[in-house]
Each structure stands twice: as C-alpha cells, then as structure tokens.
Backbone bond lengths (Angstrom), bond angles and torsions (degrees), N, CA, C in turn:
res aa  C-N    CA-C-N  psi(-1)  N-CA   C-N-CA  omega(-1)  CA-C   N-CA-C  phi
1 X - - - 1.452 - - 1.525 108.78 -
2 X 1.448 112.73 116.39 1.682 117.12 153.01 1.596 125.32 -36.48
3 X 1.107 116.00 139.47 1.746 107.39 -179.83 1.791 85.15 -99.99
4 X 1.399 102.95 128.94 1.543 96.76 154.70 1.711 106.50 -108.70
5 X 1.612 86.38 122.01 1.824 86.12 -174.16 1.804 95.83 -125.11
6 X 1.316 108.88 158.63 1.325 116.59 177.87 1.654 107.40 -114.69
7 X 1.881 96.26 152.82 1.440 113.79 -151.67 1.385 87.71 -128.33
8 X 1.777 132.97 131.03 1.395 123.22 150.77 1.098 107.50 -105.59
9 X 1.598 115.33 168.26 1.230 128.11 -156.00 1.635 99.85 -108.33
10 X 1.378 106.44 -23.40 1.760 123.05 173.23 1.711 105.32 -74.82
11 X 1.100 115.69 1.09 1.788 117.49 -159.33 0.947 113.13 -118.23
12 X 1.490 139.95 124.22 1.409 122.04 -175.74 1.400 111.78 -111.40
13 X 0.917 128.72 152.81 1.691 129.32 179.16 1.766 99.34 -132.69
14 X 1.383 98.22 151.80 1.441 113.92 -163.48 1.906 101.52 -125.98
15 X 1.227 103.02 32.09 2.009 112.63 -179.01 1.033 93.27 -174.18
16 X 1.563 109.68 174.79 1.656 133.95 -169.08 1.742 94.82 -94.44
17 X 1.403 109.53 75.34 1.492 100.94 171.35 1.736 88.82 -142.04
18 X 1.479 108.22 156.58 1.599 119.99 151.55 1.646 107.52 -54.65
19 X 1.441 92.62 164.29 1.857 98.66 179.63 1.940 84.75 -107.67
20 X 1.271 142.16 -10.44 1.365 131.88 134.05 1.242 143.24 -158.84
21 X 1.237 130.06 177.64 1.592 106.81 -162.60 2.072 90.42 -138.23
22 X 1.660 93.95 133.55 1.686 98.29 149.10 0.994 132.57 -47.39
23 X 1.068 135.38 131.82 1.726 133.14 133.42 1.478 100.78 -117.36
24 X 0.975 120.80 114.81 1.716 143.17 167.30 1.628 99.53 30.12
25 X 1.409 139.62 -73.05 1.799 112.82 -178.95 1.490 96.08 -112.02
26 X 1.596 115.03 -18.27 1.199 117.00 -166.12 1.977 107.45 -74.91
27 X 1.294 100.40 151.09 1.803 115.85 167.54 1.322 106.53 -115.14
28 X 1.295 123.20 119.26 1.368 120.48 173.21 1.937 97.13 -108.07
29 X 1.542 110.93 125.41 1.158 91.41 -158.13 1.911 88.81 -118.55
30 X 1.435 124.93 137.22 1.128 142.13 178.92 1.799 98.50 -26.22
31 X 1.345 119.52 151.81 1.295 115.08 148.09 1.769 127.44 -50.49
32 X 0.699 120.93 162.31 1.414 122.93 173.49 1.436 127.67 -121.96
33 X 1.262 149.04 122.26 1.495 133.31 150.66 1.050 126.80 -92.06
34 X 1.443 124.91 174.15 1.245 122.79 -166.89 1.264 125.68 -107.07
35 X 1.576 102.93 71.46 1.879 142.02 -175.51 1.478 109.74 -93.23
36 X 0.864 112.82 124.01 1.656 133.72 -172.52 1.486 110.11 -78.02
37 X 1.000 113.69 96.92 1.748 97.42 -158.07 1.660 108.73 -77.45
38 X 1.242 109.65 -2.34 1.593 113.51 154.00 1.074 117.23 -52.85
39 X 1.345 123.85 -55.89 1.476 123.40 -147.49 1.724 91.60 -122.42
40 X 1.065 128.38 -20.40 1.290 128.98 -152.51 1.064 137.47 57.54
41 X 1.210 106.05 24.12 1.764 104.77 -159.47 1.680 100.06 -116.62
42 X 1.329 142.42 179.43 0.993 138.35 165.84 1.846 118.83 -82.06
43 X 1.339 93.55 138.95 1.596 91.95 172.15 1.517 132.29 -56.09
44 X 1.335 103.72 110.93 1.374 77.48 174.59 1.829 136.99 -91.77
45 X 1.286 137.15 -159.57 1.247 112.91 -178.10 1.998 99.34 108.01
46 X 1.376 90.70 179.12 1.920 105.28 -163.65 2.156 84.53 -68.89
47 X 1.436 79.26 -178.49 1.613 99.90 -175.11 1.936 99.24 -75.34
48 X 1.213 109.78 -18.97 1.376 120.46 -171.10 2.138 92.38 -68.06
49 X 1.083 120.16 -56.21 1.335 129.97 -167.71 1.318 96.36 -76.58
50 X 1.252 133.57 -29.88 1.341 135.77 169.95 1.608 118.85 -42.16
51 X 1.602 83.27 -68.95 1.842 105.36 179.27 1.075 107.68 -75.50
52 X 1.539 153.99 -19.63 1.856 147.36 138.77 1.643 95.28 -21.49
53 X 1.200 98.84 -50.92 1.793 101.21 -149.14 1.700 117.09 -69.26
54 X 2.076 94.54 -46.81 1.288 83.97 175.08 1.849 114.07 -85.31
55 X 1.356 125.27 21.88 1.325 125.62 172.72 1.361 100.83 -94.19
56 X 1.581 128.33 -41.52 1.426 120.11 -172.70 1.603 101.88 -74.59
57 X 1.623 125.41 -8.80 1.537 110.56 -176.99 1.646 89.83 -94.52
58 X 1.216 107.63 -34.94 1.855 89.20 179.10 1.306 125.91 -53.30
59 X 1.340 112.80 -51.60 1.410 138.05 -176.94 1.873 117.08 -54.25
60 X 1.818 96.65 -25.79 1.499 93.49 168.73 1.213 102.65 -80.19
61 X 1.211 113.50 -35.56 2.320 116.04 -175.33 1.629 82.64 -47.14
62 X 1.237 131.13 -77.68 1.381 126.66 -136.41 1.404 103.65 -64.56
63 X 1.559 116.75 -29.50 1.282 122.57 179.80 1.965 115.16 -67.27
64 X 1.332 92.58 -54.83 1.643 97.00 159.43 1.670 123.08 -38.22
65 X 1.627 93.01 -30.36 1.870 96.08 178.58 1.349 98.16 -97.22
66 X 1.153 145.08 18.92 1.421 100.22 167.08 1.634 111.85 96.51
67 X 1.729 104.34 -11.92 1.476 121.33 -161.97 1.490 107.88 -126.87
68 X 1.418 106.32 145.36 1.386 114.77 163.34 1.751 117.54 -119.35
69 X 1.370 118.71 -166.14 1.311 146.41 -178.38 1.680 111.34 -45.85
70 X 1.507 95.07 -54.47 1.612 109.83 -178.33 1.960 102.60 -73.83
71 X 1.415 118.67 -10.65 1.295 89.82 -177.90 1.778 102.70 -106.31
72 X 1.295 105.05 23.75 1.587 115.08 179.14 2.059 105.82 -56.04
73 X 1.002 116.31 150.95 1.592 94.71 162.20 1.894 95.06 -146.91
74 X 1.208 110.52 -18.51 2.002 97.05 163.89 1.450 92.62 -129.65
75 X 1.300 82.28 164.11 1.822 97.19 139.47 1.595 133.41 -171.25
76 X 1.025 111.10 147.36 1.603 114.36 -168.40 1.528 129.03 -78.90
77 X 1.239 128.17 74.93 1.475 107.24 170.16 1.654 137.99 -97.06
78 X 1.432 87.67 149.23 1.638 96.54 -166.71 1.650 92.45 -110.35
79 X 1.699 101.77 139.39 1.543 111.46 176.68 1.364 115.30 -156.04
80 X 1.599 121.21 100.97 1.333 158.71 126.97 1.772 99.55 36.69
81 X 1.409 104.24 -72.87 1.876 121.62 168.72 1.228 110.38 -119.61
82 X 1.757 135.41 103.60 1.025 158.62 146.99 1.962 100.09 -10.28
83 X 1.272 124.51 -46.10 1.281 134.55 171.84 1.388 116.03 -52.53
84 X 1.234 111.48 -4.98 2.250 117.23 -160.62 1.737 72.49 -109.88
85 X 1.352 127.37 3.87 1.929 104.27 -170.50 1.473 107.62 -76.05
86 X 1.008 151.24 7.26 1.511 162.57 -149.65 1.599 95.28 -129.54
87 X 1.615 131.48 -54.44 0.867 111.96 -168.75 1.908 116.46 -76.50
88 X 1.579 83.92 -27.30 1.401 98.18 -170.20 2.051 112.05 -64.91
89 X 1.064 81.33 -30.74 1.739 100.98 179.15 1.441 116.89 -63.96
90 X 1.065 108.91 -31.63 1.576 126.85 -162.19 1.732 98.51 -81.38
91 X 1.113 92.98 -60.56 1.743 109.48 166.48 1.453 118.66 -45.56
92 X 1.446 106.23 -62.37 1.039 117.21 170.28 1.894 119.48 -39.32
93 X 0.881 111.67 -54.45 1.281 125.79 151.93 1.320 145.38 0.95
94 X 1.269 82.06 -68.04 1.774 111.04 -171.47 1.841 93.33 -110.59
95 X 1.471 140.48 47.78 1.249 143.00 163.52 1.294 102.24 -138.99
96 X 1.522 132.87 -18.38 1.515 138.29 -150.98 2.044 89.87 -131.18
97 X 1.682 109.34 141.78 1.323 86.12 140.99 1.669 108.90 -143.95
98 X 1.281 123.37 -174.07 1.411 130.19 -153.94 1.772 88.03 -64.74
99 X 1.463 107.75 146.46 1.443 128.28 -17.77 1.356 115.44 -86.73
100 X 1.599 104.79 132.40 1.316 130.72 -153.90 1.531 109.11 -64.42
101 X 1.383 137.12 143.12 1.558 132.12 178.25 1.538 99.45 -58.75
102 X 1.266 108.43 172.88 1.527 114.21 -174.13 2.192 99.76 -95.57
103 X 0.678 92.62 118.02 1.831 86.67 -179.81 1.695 108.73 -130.24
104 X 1.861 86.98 160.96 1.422 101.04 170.87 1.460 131.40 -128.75
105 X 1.064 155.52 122.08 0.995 138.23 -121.25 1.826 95.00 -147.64
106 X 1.094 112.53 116.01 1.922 116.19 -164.75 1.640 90.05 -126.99
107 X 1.568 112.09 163.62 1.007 152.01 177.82 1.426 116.73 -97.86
108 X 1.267 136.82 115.78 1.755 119.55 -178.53 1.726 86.34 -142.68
109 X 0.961 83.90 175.21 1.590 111.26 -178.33 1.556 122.34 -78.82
110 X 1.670 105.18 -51.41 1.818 89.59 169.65 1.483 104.99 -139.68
111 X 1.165 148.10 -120.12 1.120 139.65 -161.98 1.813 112.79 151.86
112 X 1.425 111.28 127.36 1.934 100.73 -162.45 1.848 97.89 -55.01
113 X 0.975 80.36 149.70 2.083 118.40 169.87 1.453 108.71 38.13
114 X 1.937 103.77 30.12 1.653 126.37 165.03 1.638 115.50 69.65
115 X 1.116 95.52 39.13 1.407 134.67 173.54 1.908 98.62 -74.69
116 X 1.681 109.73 113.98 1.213 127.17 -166.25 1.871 102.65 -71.22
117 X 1.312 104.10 -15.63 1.473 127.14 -153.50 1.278 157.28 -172.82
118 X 1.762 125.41 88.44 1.088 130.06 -139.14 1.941 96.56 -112.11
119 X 1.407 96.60 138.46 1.715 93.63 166.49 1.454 99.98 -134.84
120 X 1.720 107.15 153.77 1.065 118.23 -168.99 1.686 94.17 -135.95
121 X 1.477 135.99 161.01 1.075 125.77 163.49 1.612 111.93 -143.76
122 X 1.471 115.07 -143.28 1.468 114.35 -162.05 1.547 83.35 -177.14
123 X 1.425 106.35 119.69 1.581 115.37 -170.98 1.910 98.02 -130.38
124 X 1.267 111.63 146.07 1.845 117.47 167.32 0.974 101.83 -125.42
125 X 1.607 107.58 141.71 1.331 129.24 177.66 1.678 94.67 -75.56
126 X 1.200 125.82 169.53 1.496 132.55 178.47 1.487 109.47 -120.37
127 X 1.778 104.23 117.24 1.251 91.02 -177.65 1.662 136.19 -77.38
C-alpha cells in the first residue's frame, strides 16, 4: 500500500517525515513546533506565541487537505513546563469552538531545537 500523505508549503518540518498521512477519512497529522517556516527558526516569545505558531503550521496541513478546524476530532499536546498549561489553553481556545476536539495534553522533558511546545492532531474528512 502507497501512503498518501500531505505536504504544506507554509509548514516546516525539521526530519524525514510528512506533515500528514491518510488512513481512509482519517488525517493523522505530524506533531508540529513552533518554526517559522520563513525563517526556519523557532519562535521566539512566551509559550502563548509558541502555541499561535504551531496552530497556524497545523492549520496550513489541514488547509493543504482540503480540511479545517471544525473537522479536528483529537489532539495531542506536548509541554516542556506543565506551568505554560494556562497560557497554552487560553490559545487553545480561541482556534477550536464548542464542541471542543477531544485532547491530551502531557508533560516531557525536552522538545526538538528547545521548542517549549509541540501539537500534533487527528482530523476526518466528512463523508
């Protein structure tokens, strides 16, 4: 089986992976950090400007599919200091609206090229 995975051109990835991959309606879309695909570099600024960043690189993946915000149904966040969850939430917020995707939100230790904050999600096409 071929993987048909989708690539944006607004998105930057920092490894040999797609930014997402099919499975039949589902998008499983790569994690993201919050890399400027201008400059490539990471954003800098609070965890709040962080998480803008990796939502506007997701949001081009979904756009590259064919997909938006409303066809989100999880999503994964990873965060550096458990203490940034208030800012990240707030943000979070104002990209989603009721009823809210189902998410998870973990604590790890470091994060690629010291990146405060990675999101990953899981989007369906609608049949």
């Amino acid at each position: 089986m071929s993987r048909r995975t989708v690539n944006a051109s607004n998105a930057a990835a920092v490894g040999p992976y797609s930014h997402a991959t099919w499975a039949g309606n589902l998008l499983f879309c790569s994690g993201q950090t919050p890399l400027d695909s201008s400059t490539g570099k990471l954003v800098d600024g609070t965890v709040a400007d962080q998480t803008r960043q990796c939502f506007d690189n997701l949001f081009e993946v979904l756009e590259a599919a064919g997909l938006g915000s409303d066809d989100v149904v999880s999503v994964n966040v990873y965060l550096t200091d458990m203490d940034d969850f208030g800012q990240m939430n707030k943000i979070y917020a104002t990209r989603f609206s009721s009823p809210y995707p189902a998410r998870t939100t973990i604590g790890c230790a470091s994060l690629p090229l010291g990146a405060r904050i990675e999101i990953g999600l899981t989007a369906k096409r609608q049949s």
